[in-house]
Each structure stands twice: as structure tokens, then as C-alpha cells.
C-alpha positions in Angstrom: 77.9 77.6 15.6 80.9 78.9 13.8 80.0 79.6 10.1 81.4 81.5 6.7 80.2 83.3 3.8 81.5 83.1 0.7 82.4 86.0 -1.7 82.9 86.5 -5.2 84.9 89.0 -7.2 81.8 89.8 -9.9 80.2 90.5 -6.3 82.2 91.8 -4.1 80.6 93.4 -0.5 79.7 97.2 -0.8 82.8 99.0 1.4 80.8 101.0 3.7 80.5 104.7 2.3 81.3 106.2 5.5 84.9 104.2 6.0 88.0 106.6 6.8 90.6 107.0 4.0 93.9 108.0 4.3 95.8 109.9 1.8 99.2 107.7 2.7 100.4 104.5 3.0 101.8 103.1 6.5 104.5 101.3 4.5 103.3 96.9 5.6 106.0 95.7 7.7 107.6 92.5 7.1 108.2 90.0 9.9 109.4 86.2 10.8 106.7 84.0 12.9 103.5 82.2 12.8 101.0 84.2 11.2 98.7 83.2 13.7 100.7 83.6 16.6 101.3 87.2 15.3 97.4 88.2 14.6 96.7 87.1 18.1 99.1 89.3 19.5 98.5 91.9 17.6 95.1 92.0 18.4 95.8 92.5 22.0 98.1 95.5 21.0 95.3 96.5 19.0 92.7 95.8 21.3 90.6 94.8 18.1 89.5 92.1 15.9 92.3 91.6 12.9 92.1 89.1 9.7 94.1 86.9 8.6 94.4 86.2 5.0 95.6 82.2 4.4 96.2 80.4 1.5 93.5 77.8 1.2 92.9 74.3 -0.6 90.1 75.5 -3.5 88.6 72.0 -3.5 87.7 71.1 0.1 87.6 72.8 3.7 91.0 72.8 5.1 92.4 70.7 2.4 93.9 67.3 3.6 94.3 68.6 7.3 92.9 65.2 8.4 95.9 63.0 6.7 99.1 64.5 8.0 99.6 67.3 5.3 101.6 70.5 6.4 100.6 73.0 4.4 100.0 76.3 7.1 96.3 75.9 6.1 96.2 72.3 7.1 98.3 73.2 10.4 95.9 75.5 11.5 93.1 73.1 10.8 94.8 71.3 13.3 94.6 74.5 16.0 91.2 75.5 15.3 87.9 74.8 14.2 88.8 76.4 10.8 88.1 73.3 8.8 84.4 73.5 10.8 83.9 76.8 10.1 84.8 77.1 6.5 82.7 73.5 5.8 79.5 75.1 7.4 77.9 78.4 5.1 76.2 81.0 6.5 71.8 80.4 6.8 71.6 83.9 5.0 74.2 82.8 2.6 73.3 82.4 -1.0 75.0 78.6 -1.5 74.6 75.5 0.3 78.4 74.5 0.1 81.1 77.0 0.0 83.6 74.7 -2.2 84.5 75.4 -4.9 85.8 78.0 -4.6 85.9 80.1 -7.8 89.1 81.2 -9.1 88.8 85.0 -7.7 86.3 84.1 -4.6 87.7 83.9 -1.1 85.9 82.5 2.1 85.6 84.6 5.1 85.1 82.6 8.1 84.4 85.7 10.8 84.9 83.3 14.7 88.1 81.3 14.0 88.4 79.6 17.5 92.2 78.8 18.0 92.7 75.9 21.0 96.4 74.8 20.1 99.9 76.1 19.9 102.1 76.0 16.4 102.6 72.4 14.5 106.0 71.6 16.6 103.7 70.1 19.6 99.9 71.5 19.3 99.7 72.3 22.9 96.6 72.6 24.2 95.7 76.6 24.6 94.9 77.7 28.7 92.9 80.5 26.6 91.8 80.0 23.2 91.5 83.0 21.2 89.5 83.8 18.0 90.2 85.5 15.1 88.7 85.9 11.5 89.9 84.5 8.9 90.1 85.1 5.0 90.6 82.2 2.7 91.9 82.0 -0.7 93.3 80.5 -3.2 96.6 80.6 -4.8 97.9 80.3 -8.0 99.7 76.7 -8.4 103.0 77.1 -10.9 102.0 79.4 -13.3 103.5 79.9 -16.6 107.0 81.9 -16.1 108.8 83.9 -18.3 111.7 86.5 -18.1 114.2 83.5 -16.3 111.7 83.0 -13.9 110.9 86.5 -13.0 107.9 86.9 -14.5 104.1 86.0 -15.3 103.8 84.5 -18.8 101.1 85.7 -19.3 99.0 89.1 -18.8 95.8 87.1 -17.8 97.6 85.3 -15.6 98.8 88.2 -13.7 95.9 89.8 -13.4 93.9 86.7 -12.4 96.7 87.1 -9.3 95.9 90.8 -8.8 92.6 89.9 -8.3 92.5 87.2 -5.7 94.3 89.5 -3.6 91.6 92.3 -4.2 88.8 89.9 -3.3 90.6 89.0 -0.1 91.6 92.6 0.8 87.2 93.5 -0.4 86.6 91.2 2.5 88.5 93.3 4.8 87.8 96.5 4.0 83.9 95.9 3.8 84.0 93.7 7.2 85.3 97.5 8.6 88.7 96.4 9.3 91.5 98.4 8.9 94.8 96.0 9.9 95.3 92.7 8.2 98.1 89.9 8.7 99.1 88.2 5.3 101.1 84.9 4.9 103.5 83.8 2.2 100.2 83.8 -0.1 101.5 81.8 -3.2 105.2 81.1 -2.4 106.9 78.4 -2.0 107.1 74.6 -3.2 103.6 74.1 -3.9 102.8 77.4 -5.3 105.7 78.8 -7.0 104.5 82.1 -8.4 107.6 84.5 -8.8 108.1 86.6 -5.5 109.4 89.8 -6.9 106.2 90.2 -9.0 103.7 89.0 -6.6 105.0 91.1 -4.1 104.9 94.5 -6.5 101.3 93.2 -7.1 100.6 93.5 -3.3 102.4 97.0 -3.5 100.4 97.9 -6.7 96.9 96.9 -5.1 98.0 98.9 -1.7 99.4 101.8 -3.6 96.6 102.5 -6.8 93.9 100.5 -6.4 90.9 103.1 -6.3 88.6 101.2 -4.2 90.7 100.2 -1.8 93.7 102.6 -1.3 93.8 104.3 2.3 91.2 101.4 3.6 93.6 99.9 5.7 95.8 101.4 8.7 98.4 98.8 9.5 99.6 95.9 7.2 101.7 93.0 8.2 103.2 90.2 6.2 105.1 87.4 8.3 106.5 84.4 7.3 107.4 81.4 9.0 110.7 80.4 6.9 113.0 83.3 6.6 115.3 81.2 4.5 112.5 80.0 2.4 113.3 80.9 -1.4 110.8 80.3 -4.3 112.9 82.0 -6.4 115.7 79.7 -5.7 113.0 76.9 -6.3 112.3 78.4 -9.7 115.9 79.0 -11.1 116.8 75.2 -10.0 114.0 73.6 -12.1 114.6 75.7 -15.1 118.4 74.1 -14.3 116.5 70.7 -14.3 114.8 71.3 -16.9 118.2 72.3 -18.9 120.1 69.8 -18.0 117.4 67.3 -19.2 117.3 69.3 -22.6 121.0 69.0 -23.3 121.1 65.3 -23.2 122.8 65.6 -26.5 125.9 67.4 -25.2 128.9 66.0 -23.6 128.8 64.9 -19.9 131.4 67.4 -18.8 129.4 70.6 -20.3 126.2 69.1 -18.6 127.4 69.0 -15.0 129.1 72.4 -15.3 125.7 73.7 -16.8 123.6 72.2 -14.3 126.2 73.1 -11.2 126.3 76.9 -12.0 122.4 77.1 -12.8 121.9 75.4 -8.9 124.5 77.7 -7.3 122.5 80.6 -9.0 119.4 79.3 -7.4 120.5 78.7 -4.0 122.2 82.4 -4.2 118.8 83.9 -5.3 117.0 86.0 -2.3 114.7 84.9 0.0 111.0 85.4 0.0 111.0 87.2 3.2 114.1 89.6 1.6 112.1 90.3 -1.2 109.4 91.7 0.1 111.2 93.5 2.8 112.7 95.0 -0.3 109.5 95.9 -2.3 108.0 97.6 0.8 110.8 99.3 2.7 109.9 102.5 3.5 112.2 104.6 1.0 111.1 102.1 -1.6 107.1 103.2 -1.3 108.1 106.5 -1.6 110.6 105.8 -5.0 107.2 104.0 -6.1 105.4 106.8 -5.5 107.4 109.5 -6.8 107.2 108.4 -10.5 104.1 108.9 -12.5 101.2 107.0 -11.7 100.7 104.0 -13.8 96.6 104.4 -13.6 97.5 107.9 -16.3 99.4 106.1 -18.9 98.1 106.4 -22.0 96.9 102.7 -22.5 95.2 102.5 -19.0 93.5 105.5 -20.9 92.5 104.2 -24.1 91.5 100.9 -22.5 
């Protein structure tokens, strides 16, 4: 019987003392595809066991899977016996029911049987193939500042930084040293602002003392190359403007809200972004300026 267990950031597994670290960074590669799809194969390259770190409903296993709902959680509900797996703790586990999850807990579901192709058709698999899984959380539309750009709020950012450590704890502490990553966050339902989140991936990868050099390989892929949350962002501020300015003459309205949407259906994609934040030349511009961990405030903290 497939089971999980359920991890929280106040108690996150021990990282085995004797893991390898590395004093670099193999700079994650960005791809287009099915996450899944992509682990799969990339565990046969490997010819090892790899996560996969989705964005999960907080509330109930698989979310709404059963009703239609196409959220990539959801869809792979649909594949696999994910929903199953993630409904059904450990015996040794310390709860009786996984859900809620807390804000900076994450699910790790270690058998993930997948019996299905992608959401187009769900063809039935000659061979299905099984992976682990990491669940968690995202942040739904956060508090933006800086046009968009930007967390509102410190907390908030750091509440961010820390569901991805948890997920990333799993990992390391499961001995794995690739992982495949989704669009964690993006998008419609999510809408936290791409630039920062993916600098917060860098960050964690790059400076965070527990788990620098714990991982060999790193892949993010996404499924819409075209999909832009940014562009999502910058046309409900518009909205929102245009709603605000009910006071002013018709003609200034459209023009307002016309040049605020062509400004958001200019701005980059997420899959641009982060090809962006971790292109090879821009780790190594990252990591040629002062480390952040030796400023004075981290310091004094």
C-alpha cells in the first residue's frame, strides 16, 4: 500500500551527516514539457529514483481531481494513485490525517505509481512507472508591491522561501541529489511575482547553509512556455485602474486601460524568466558580488 509522511518546517528530517557536498552549483536547467513525463525520463538517464516537487491543494488530497479541475496536481491525480497515496499517512507517522497541511509543511509521498499518459487523452500506460513525489503548497495572490514586482511584505516573502526549503529538506534528507520542479506558484491561480520567486529559488540553491551543494542536477520545466504571470499581474493592476478612474473622461480611461494591457501582454514569460535568473553566466554574476549572508543586518539579526 502506497503511503506518505508528512513534514514540517519547525521539524524538518535530519540531512544525513555523511551526504556529499559540492562546493558549486550545476546551474538548474530550464525546460518546456510535462513535469512528469520529464522525471520519468530522467530517471532512466539517471538510472535512479528522482522527486518531483508539485504544487498541491493545502485542504484535501489531490484537491478537486475527482470534479474535472485542471490544475497539474489534479491532472496527475488523474495518472496516478497520487490522490491515494497522499490521503493514506504512514503507520509510523505521527498524524492520522495528513491535511492540513500547515503553511510551511509539504507531503512526501515516496511510490507515486503513474498508469496514464498527459491530460490531452490519459492513455492507459503498457508500463507504469513510479516516482516520488513532494507536495506543497503555494502561496495564492499575495500582497504585491513595486508594480507588481515584488512581495509586499517581508513575512510574506519569507513564508515563500520557506516552503521551498521544506520541499527541498525532503529531498535532501530522502538522499536525493536531482529534483524536477514545476511552475510552483505561477500562474492564474497563484500569482506570486516570477522574477522574485525565481531569485528565491536561486537564493535557497545558492546561500542556504543547510542545503547548498545537496543536490547534483536541478530541473525546472513547464508545461506553457507562453504562460505569463507577470502579464496576469500588470493587467489586473490595469483593471483595477481603470475601475479607479471612473471619475475621468471616457477617452483617457480606454487609452489608460489599452496601454496598461499591451504592457501586460509584452511582459516575459515565466519560462523566460527563469531561464534568465539561472543562466549560467547569471549564477556566476550572482556569485561574484558579496555574499548577502555577511551584510551587516544578517549580522546584527
Amino acid at each position: 500500500m502506497a503511503v506518505s509522511f508528512l513534514s514540517l518546517r519547525t521539524a524538518n528530517p535530519a540531512i544525513p551527516v555523511g551526504t556529499t557536498r559540492y562546493n558549486y552549483l550545476l546551474a538548474p536547467a530550464v525546460h518546456i514539457g510535462d513535469p512528469v513525463d520529464f522525471t520519468i525520463a530522467w530517471q532512466g538517464e539517471y538510472q535512479s529514483r528522482i522527486p518531483f516537487i508539485c504544487t498541491a491543494n493545502d485542504r484535501r488530497a489531490g484537491g478537486d481531481w475527482e470534479t474535472g479541475v485542471v490544475g497539474y496536481e489534479e491532472r496527475l491525480c488523474r495518472r496516478s494513485n497520487l490522490s491515494a497515496t497522499l490521503a493514506t499517512p504512514a503507520p509510523d507517522s505521527y498524524v492520522n490525517n495528513n491535511y492540513p497541511i500547515p503553511s510551511e509543511g509539504s507531503i512526501f509521498s515516496e511510490f507515486v505509481v503513474v498508469f496514464r499518459g498527459p491530460h490531452d487523452t490519459y492513455k492507459r500506460l503498457s508500463h507504469p512507472e513510479a516516482l516520488p513525489v513532494v507536495s506543497i503548497p503555494a502561496c495564492r495572490w499575495p500582497k504585491l508591491s513595486h508594480g507588481g514586482t515584488k512581495f509586499s511584505f517581508p513575512i510574506e516573502r519569507e513564508l515563500v522561501k520557506n516552503k521551498i526549503r521544506s520541499a527541498l529538506f525532503l529531498c535532501a534528507a530522502w538522499k536525493y541529489r536531482q529534483v524536477v520542479l514545476m511552475d510552483f506558484g505561477l500562474g492564474n491561480g497563484y500569482r506570486n511575482p516570477p522574477q522574485e520567486l525565481a531569485e528565491i529559488w536561486r537564493e535557497v540553491f545558492l546561500y542556504d547553509p543547510e542545503l547548498r551543494g545537496r543536490f547534483d542536477d536541478v530541473a525546472f520545466v513547464f508545461e506553457d512556455p507562453f504562460q505569463s504571470t507577470a502579464g496576469l499581474i500588470l493587467d489586473d493592476i490595469a483593471k483595477k485602474s481603470k475601475s479607479g478612474s471612473s471619475s475621468k473622461s471616457k477617452s483617457k480611461s480606454q487609452s489608460s486601460s489599452s496601454s496598461s494591457s499591451s504592457r501586460g501582454h509584452s511582459a516575459p514569460s515565466d519560462y523566460q524568466i527563469f531561464q534568465n535568473v539561472f543562466h549560467p553566466s547569471e549564477i556566476q554574476r550572482v556569485l561574484s558580488r558579496p555574499d548577502p549572508r555577511l551584510a551587516l543586518s544578517m549580522l546584527t539579526s
